[in-house]
KOLROKOL-773699 format. One line per field, with one value per atom (N, C-alpha, C): y, x, z; residue number from 1. Coordinates in steps of 0.001 Angstrom, whole numbers, plus 500000, padded with zeros to 6 digits. Atoms other than C-alpha are relative to their C-alpha. Layout:
v: [Y	...]
u: [X	...]
w: [Z	...]
nr: [NUM	...]
***
This chain:
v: [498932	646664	500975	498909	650010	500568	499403	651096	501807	499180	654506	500961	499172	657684	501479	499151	660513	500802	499008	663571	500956	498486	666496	500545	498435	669977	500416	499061	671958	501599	498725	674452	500637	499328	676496	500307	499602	676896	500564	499565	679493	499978	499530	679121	500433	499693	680576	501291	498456	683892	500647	498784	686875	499400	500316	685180	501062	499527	687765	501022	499258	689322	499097	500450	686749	499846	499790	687867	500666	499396	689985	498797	501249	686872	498783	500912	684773	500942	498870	687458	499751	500330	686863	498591	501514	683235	499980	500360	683605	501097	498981	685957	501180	498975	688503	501708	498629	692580	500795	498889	694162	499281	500451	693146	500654	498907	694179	499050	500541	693779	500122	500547	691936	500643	500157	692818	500327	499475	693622	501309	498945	696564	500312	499812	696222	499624	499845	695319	500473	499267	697588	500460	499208	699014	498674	500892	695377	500093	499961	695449	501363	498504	699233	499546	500362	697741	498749	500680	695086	500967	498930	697768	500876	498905	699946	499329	501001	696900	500088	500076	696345	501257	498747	700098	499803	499915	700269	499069	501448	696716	499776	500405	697265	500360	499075	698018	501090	499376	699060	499173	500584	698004	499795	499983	696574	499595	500406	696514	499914	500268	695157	498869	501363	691733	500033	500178	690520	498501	501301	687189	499197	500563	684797	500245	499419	686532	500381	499835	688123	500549	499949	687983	501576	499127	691561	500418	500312	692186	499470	500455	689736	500510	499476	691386	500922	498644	694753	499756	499923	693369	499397	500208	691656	500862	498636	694728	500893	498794	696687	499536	500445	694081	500381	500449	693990	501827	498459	698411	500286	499722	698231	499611	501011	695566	498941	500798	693527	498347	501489	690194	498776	500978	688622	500796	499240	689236	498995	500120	689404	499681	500293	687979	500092	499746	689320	499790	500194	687868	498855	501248	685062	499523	500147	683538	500523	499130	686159	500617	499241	687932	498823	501053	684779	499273	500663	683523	501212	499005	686956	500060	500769	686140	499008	500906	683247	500257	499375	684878	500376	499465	686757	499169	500992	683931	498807	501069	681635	500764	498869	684907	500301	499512	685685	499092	501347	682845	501128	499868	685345	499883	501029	683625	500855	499174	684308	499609	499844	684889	500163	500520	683940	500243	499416	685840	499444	500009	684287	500283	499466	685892	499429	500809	683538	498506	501377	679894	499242	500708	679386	499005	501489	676948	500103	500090	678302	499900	500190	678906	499002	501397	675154	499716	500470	674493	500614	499641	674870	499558	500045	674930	501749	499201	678197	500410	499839	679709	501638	498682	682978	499622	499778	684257	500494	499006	685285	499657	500018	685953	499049	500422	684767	498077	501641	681016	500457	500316	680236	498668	501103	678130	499839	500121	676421	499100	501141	674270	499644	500058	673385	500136	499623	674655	500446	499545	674597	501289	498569	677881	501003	499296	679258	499445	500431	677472	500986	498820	680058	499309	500260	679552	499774	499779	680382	500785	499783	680578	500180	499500	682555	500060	499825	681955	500161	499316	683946	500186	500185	683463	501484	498863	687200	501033	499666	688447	499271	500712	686440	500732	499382	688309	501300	498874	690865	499655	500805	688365	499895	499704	688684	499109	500664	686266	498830	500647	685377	499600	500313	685091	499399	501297	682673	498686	501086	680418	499601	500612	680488	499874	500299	680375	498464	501003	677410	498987	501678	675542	499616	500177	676448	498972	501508	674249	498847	501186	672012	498833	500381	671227	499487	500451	670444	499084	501193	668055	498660	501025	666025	500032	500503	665993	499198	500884	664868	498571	501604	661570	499444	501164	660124	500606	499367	661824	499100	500982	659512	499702	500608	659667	500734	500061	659903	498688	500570	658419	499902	499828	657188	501251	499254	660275	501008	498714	662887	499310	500290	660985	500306	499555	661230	501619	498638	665104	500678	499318	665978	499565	500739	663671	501157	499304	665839	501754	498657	669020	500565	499624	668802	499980	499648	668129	500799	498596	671189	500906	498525	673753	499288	500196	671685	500663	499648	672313	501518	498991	675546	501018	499120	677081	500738	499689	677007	500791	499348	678355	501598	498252	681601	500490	499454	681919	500317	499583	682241	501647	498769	684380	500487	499730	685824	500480	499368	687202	498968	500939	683609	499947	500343	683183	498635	501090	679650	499247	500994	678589	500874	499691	680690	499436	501311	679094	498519	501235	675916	499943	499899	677105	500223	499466	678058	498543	501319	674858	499226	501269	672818	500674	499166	675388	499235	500380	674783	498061	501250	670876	499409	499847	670999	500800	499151	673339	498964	500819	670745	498931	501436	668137	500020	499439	670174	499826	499615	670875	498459	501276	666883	499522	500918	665104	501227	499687	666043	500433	499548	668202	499192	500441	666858	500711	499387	667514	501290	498742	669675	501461	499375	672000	500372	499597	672006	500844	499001	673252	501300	498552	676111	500979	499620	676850	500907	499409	677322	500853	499273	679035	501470	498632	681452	500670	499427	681945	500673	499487	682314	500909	499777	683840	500713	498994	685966	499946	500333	684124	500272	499385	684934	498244	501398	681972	499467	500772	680777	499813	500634	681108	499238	500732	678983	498495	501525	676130	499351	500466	676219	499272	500508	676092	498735	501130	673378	498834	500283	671326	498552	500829	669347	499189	500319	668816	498920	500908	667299	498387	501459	664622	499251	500643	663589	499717	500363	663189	498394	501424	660867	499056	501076	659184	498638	502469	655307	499843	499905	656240	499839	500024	656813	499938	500271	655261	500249	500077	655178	501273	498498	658987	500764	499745	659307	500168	500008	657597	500614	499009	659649	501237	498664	662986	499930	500261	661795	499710	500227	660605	501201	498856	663703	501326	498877	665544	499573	500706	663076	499946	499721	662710	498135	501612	658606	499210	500340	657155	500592	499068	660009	500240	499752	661411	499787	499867	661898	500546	499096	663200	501710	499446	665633	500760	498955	666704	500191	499609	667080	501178	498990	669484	501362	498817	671476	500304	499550	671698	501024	499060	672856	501497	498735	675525	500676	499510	676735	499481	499591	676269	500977	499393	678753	501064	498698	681075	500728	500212	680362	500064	500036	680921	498779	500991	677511	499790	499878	678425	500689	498913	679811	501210	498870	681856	501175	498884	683662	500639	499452	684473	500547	498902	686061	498926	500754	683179	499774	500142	683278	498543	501526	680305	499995	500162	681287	499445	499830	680556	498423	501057	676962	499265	501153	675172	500283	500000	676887	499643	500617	676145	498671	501485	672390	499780	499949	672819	499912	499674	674444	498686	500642	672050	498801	501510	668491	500626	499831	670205	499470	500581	669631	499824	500138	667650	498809	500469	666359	498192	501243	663133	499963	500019	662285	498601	501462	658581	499735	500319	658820	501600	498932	660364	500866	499045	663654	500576	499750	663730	500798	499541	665078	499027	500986	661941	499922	499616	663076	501783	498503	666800	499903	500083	665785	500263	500415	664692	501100	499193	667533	501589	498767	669923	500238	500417	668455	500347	499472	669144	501524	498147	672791	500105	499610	672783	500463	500156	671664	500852	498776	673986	501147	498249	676830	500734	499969	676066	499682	500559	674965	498847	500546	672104	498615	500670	669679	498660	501109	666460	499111	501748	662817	499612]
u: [499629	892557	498836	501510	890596	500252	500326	888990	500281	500724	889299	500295	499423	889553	500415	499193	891903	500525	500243	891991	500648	499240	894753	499882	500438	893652	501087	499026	896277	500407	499322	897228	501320	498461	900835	500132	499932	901807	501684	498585	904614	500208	500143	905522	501088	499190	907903	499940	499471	909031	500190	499281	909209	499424	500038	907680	499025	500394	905749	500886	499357	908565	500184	499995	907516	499092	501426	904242	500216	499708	905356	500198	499466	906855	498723	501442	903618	498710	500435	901586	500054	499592	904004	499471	500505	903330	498586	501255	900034	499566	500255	900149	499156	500736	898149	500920	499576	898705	499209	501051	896053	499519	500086	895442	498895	501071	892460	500320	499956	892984	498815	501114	890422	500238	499552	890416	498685	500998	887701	500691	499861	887539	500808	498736	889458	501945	498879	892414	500766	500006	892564	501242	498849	896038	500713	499307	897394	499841	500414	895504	500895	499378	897205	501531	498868	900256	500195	499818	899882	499781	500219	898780	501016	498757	901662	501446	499004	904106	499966	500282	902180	500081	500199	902240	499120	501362	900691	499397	500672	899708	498772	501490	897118	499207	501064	894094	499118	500529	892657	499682	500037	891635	498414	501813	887765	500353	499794	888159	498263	501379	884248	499899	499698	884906	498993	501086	882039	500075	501022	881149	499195	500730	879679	499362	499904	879860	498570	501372	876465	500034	499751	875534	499901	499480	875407	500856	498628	878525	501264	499375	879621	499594	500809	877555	501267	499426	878962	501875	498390	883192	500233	500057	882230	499969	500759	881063	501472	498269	884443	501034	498774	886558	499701	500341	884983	499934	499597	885140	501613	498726	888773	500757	499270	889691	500944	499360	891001	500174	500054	892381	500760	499665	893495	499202	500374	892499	500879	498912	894619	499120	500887	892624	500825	499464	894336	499982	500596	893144	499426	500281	890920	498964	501525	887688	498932	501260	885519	500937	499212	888359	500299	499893	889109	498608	500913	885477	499174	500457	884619	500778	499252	887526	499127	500391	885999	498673	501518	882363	500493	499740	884431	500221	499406	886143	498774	500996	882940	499399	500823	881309	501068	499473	884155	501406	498996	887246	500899	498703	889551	500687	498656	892711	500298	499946	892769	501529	498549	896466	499233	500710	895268	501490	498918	897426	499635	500605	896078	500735	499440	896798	499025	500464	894621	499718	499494	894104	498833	500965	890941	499716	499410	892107	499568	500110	890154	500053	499461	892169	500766	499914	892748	498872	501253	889641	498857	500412	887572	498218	501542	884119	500084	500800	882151	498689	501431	879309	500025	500293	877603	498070	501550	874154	499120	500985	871197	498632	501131	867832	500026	499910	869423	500188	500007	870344	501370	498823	873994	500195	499602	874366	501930	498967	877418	500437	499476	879158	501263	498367	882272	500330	499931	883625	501374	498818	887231	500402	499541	887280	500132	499669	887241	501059	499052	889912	501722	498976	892955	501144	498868	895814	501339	498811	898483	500049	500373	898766	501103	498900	901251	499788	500178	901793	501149	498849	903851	499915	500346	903845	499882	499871	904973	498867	501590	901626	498975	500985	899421	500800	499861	901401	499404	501285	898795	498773	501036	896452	499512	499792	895236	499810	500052	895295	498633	501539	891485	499972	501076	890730	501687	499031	893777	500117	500173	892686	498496	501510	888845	500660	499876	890600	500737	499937	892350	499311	501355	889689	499722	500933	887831	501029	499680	890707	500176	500127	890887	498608	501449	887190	499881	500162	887919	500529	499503	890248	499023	500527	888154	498848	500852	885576	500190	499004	887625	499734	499458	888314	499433	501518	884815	498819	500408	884165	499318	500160	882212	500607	498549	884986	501443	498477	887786	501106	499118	890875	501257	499163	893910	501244	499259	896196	499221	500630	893670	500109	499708	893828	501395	498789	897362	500073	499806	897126	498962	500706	894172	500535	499218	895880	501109	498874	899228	499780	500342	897395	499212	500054	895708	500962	499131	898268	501029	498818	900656	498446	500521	897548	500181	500439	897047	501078	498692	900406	500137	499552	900781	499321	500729	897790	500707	499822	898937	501100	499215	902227	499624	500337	900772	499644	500566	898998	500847	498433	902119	500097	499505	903372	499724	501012	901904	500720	499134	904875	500843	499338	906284	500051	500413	907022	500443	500054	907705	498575	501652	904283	499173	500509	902697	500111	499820	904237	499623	500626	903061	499103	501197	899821	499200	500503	899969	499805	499571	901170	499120	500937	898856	498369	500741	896185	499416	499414	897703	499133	500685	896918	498568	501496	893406	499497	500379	892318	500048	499982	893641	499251	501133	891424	498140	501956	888262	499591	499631	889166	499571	500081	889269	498780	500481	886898	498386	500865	883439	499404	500451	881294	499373	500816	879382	499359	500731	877391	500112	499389	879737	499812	499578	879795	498442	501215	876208	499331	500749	875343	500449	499788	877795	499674	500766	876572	498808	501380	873378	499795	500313	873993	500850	499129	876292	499454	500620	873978	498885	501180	870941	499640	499589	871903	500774	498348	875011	500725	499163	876695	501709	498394	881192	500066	499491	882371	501086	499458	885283	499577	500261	883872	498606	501429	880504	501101	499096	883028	500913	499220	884998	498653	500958	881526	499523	500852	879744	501136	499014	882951	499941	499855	883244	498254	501670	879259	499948	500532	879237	500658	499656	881847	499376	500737	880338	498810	500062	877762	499673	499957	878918	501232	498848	881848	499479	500343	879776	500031	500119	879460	501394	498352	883493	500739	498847	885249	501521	498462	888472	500436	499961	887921	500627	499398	888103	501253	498414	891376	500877	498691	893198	499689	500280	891492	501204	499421	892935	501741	498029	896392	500433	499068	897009	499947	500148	895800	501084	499322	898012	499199	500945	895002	499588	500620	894670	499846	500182	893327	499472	500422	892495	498965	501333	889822	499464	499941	887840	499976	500277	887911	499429	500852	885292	500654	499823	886102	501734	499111	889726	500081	499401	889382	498637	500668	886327	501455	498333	889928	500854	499296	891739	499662	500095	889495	499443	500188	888176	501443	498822	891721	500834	499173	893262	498705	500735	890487	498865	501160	887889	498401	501703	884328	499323	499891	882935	498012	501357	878932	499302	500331	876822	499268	500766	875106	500774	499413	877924	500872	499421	878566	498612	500547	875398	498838	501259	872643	498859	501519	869309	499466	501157	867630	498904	500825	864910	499774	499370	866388	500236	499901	867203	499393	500855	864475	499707	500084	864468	501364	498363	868537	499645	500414	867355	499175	500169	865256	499844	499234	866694	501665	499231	869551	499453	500189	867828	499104	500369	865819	500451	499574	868352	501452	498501	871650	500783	498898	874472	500327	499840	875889	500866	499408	877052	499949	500149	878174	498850	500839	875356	498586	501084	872078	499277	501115	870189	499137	500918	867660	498663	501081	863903	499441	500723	863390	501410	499374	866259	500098	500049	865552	499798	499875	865028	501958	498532	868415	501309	499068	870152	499215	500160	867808	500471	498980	869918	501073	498955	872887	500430	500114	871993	500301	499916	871003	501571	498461	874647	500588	499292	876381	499026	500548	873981	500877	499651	874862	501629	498125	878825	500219	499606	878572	501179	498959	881844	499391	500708	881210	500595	499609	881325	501273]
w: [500926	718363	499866	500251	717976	498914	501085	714752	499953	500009	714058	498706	501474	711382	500686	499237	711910	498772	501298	709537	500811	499445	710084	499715	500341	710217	499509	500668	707653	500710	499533	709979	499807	499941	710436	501510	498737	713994	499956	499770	715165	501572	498467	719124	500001	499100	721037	500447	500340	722377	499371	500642	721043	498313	501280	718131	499010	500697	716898	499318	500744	714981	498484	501233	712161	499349	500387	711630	498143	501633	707972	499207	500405	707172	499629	499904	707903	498903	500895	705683	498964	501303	702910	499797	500724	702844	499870	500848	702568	498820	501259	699391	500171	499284	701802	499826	499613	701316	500848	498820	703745	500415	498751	706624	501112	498786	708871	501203	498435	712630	500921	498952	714901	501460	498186	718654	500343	499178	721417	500577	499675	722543	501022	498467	725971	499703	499895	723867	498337	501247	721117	500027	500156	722037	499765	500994	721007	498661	501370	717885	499362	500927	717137	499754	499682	718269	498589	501011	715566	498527	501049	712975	499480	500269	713393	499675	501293	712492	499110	501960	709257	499173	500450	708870	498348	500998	705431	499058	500391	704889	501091	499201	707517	499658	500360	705952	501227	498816	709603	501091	499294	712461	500911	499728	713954	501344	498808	717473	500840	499682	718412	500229	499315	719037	501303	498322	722052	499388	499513	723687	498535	500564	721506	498508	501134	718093	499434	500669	717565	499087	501835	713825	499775	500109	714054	499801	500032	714899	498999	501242	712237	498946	501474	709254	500249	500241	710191	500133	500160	710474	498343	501371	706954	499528	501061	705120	500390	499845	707086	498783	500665	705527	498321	501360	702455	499098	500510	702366	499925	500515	703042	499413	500756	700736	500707	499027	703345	499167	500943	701573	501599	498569	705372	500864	498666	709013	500643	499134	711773	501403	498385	715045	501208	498465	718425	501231	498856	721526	500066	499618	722669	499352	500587	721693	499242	500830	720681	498679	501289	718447	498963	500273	717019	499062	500146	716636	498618	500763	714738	498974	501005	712346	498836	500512	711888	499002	500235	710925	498596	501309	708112	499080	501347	706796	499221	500881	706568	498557	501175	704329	498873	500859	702305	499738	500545	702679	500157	499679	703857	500695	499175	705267	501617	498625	709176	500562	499317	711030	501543	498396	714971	500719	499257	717474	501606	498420	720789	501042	499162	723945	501393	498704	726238	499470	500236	726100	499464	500312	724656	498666	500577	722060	498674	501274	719319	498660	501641	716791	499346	501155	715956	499636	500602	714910	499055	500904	712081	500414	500035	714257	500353	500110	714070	500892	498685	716780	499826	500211	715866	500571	499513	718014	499331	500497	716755	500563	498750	718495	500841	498659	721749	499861	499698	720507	498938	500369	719857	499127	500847	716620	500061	500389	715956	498990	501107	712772	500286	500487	711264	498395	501482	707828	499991	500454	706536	500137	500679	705314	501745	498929	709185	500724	499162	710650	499227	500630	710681	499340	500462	708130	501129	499398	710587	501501	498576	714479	500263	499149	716452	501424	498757	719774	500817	498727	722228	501560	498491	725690	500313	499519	726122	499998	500077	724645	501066	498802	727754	501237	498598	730458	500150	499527	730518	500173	500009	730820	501133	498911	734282	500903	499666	736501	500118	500156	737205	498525	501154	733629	499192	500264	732962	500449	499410	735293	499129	500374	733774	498425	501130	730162	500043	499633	731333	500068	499406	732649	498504	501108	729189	499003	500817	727243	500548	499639	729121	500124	500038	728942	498180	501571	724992	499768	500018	725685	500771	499446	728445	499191	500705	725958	499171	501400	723112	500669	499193	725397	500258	500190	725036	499042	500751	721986	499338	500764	719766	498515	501095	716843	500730	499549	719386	499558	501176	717858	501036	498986	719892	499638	500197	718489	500416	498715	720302	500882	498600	723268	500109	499535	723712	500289	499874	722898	501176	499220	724882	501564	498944	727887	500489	499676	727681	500084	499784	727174	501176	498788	730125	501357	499271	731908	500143	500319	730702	500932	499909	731279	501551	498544	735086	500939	499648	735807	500030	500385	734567	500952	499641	736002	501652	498645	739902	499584	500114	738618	499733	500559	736903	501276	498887	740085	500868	498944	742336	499477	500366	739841	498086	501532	736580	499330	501335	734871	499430	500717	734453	498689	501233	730989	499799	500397	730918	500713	499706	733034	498800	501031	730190	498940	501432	727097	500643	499311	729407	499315	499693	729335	498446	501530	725816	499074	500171	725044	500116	499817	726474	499464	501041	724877	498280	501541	721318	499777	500144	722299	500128	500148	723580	498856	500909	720962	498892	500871	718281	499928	499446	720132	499416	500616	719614	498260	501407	716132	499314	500250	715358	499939	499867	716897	500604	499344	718237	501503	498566	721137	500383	499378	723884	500599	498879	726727	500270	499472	728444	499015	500929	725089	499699	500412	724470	501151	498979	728196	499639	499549	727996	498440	501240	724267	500140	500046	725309	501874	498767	729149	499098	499858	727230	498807	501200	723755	500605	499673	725347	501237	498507	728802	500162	500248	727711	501462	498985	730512	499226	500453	730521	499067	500743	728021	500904	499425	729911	501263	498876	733333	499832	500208	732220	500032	500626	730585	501945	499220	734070	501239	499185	736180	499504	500927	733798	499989	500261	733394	501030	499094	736386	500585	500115	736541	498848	501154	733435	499728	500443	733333	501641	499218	736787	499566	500934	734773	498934	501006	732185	501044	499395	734542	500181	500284	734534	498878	501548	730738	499313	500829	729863	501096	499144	732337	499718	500273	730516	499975	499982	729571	501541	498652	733472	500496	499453	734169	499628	500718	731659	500174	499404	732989	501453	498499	736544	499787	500251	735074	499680	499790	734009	500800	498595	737231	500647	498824	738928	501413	499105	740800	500627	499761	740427	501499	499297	743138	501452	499286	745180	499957	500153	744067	498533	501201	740741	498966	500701	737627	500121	500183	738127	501297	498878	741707	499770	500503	740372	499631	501004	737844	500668	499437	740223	501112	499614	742533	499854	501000	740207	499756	500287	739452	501372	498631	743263	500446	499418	744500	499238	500680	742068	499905	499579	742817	498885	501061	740228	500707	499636	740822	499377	500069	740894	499826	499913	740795	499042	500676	738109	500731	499847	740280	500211	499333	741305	498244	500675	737671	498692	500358	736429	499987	499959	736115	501041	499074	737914	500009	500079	738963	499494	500364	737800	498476	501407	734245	499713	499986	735086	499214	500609	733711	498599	501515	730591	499288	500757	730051	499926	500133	730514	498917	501598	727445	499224	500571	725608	499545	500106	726113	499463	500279	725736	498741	501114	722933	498447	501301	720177	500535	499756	721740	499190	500833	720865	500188	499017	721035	501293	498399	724670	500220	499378	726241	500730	498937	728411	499373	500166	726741	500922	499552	727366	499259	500950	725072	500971	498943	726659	500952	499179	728566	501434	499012	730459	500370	499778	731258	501318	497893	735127	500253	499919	735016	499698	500623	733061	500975	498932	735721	500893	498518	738757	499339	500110	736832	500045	499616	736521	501152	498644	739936	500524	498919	741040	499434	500436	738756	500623	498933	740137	501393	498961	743469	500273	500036	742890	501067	498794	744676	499119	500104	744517	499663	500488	742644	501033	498940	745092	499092]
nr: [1	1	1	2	2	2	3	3	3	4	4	4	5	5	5	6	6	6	7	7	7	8	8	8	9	9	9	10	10	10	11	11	11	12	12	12	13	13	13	14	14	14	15	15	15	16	16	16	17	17	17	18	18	18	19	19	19	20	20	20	21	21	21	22	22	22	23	23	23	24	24	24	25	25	25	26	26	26	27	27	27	28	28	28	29	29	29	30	30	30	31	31	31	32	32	32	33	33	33	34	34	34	35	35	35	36	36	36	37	37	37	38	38	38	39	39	39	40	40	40	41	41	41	42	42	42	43	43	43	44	44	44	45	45	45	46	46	46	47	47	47	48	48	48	49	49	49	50	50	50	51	51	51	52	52	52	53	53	53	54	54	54	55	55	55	56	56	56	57	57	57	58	58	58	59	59	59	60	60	60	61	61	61	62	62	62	63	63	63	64	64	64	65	65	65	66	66	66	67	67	67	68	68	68	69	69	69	70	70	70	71	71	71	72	72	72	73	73	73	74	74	74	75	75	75	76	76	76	77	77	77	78	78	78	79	79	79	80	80	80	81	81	81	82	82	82	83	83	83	84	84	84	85	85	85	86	86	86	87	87	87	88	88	88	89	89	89	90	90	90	91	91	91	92	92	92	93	93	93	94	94	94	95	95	95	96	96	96	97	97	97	98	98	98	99	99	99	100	100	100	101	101	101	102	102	102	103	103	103	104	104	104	105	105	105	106	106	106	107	107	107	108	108	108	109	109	109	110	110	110	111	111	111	112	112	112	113	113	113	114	114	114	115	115	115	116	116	116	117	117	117	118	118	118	119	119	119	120	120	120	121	121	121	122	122	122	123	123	123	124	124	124	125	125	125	126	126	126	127	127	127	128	128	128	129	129	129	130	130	130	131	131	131	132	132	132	133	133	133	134	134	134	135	135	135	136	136	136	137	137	137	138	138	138	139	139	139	140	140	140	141	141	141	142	142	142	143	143	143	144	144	144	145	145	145	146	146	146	147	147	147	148	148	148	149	149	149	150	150	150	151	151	151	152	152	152	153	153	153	154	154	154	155	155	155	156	156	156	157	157	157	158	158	158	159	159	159	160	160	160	161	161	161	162	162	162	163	163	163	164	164	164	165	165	165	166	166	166	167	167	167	168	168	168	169	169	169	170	170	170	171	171	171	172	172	172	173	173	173	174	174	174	175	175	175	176	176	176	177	177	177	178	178	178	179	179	179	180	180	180	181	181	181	182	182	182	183	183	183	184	184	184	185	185	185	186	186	186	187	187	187	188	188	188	189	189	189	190	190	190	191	191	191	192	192	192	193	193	193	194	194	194	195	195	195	196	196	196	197	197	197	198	198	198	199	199	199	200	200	200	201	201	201	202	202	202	203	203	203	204	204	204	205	205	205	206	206	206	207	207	207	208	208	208	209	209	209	210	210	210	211	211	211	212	212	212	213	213	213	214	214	214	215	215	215	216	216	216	217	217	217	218	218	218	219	219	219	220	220	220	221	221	221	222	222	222	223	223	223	224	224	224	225	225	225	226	226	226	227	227	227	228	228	228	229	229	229	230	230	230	231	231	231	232	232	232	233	233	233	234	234	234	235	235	235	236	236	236	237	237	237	238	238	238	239	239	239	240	240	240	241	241	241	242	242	242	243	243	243	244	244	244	245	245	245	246	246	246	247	247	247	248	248	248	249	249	249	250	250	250	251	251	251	252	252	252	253	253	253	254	254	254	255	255	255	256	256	256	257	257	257	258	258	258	259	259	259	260	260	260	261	261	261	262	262	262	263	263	263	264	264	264	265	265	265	266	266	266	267	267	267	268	268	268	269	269	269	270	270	270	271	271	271	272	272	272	273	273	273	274	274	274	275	275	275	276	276	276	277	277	277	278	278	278	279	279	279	280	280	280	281	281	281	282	282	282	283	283	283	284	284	284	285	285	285	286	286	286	287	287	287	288	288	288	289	289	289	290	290	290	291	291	291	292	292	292	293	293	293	294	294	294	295	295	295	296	296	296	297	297	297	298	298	298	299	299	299	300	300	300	301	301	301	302	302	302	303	303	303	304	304	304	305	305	305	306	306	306	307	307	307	308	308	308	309	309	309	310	310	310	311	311	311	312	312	312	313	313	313	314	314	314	315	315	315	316	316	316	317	317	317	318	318	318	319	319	319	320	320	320	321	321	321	322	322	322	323	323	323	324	324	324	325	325	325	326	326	326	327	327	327	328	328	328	329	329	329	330	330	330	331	331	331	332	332	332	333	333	333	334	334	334	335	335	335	336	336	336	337	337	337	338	338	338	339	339	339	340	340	340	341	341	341	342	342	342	343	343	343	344	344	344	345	345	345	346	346	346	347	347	347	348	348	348	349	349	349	350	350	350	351	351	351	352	352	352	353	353	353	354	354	354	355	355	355	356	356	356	357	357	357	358	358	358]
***
């Protein structure tokens, strides 16, 4: 029998199609009249597009959203919200819109509505990561985890192919963590299990053809489930490299998580064996190959860049991400404290170089 403790995040989830015609509706329930809208800048004509629904329940709209939420950034969407009386925010997009949400709600507790339109899983979870002089902190605090999540497949078909496959990878990298989490719980295993196997599935499909809307709600789907995984239970390894290649390094967030990913549970794989088999069960990979060179597969056969170098990192940089990393880590099945910084330098290496795990 296994011990464990298992605490449900109070979220609201809306899926399906076409579901954002119950966003007013979602608003009302949370006793919200103005509404400021989140986006990055590249997708500001969603954000208007959400604005001009609420017509004059939108207080306005902050389309500045970047990478890794530098506290800048967050001061100055606090102080917006807080000039236009904004009593919600509306987060539009992926990670960073989402994560800058989050920035407001830790400062002020106002109730976030999470519109995601890629798969980076964030908006189940009530952890937090804002930069400042070039080091990416991160927590966890109630008050940022969004009230109410809408997810529409039809919103991700502008999503473009490349960066559906690296948002992919990135939830799925929350689930195979989850699964040798040190308060993993057998009700995240099941979810992080089935959620990788919706996004695994899903991914090759988008790639065929990218206007699918059922490999999207897949993808969303299995999103929705990794994301809930993170949310639960605790980071590792994997989470602390791309923390600190993408805080300190302003490496892309999902393509770091997709490079680092398959490095890392190779890795820990003598450490969480069991973690393994249920990575591989739901590759449908058992017996073939492993874990690790699975899900590097996955992402270099669907046309993922599989190397950090080929996504902005210098070698010369290496030995200070190593660290930086064993400086202050996390827990992991298989320690990397500073008496392993050899160890976590070869892992760089191989992510540098993208080479395919044994």
């Amino acid at each position: 029998m296994r011990d464990f403790i298992y605490n449900g995040q109070p979220s609201r989830v809306i899926f399906g199609a076409g579901s954002m015609v119950h966003l007013e509706r979602e608003i009302d329930l949370l006793g919200a009249r103005r509404a400021l809208v989140l986006s990055t800048p590249e997708q500001v004509s969603q954000a208007q597009k959400v604005a001009d629904r609420l017509g004059q329940r939108a207080a306005g709209i902050f389309p500045r959203a970047v990478m890794h939420v530098p506290i800048e950034t967050a001061r100055e969407a606090r102080d917006e919200a807080r000039r236009l009386g904004a009593d919600c925010a509306i987060a539009i997009g992926g990670g960073s819109t989402t994560g800058l949400g989050k920035a407001i709600a830790l400062d002020s507790g106002l109730p976030i509505v999470a519109i995601p339109t890629t798969y980076a899983g964030s908006e189940m979870t009530p952890i937090f990561g804002i930069t400042e002089a070039g080091l990416k902190k991160t927590g966890k605090d109630p008050r940022v985890l969004p009230r109410t999540v809408i997810y529409d497949p039809e919103l991700s078909l502008g999503l473009p192919v490349a960066m559906s496959v690296t948002s992919g990878m990135n939830a799925i990298a929350h689930a195979a963590e989850g699964l040798y989490a040190q308060d993993s719980n057998p009700i995240m295993d099941l979810m992080a299990q089935e959620g990788i196997r919706a996004i695994a599935q899903a991914l090759p499909a988008i790639v065929r053809r990218s206007d699918d809307v059922t490999a999207r709600g897949d993808a969303l789907y299995g999103a929705w489930l990794c994301g809930a995984v993170l949310g639960n239970v605790g980071m590792a390894l994997h989470h602390k490299l791309c923390h600190t290649l993408g805080g300190s390094f302003n490496l892309p967030h999902a393509e770091v998580h997709t490079v680092v990913l398959p490095q890392a549970l190779a890795f820990n794989a003598a450490a969480a064996p069991q973690a393994m088999q249920r990575i591989e069960e739901a590759l449908g990979i058992t017996g073939r190959t492993s874990a690790a060179a699975g899900l590097f597969d996955l992402a270099r056969d669907n046309g993922a860049l599989v190397a950090l170098k080929d996504i902005g990192m210098r070698e010369a940089d290496l030995d200070r991400a190593a660290e930086i990393a064993v400086s202050n880590p996390y827990w992991n099945p298989r320690p990397f404290g500073a008496a392993q910084r050899g160890d976590i330098r070869e892992l760089l290496r191989r992510a540098y170089e993208g080479v395919r795990p044994e």
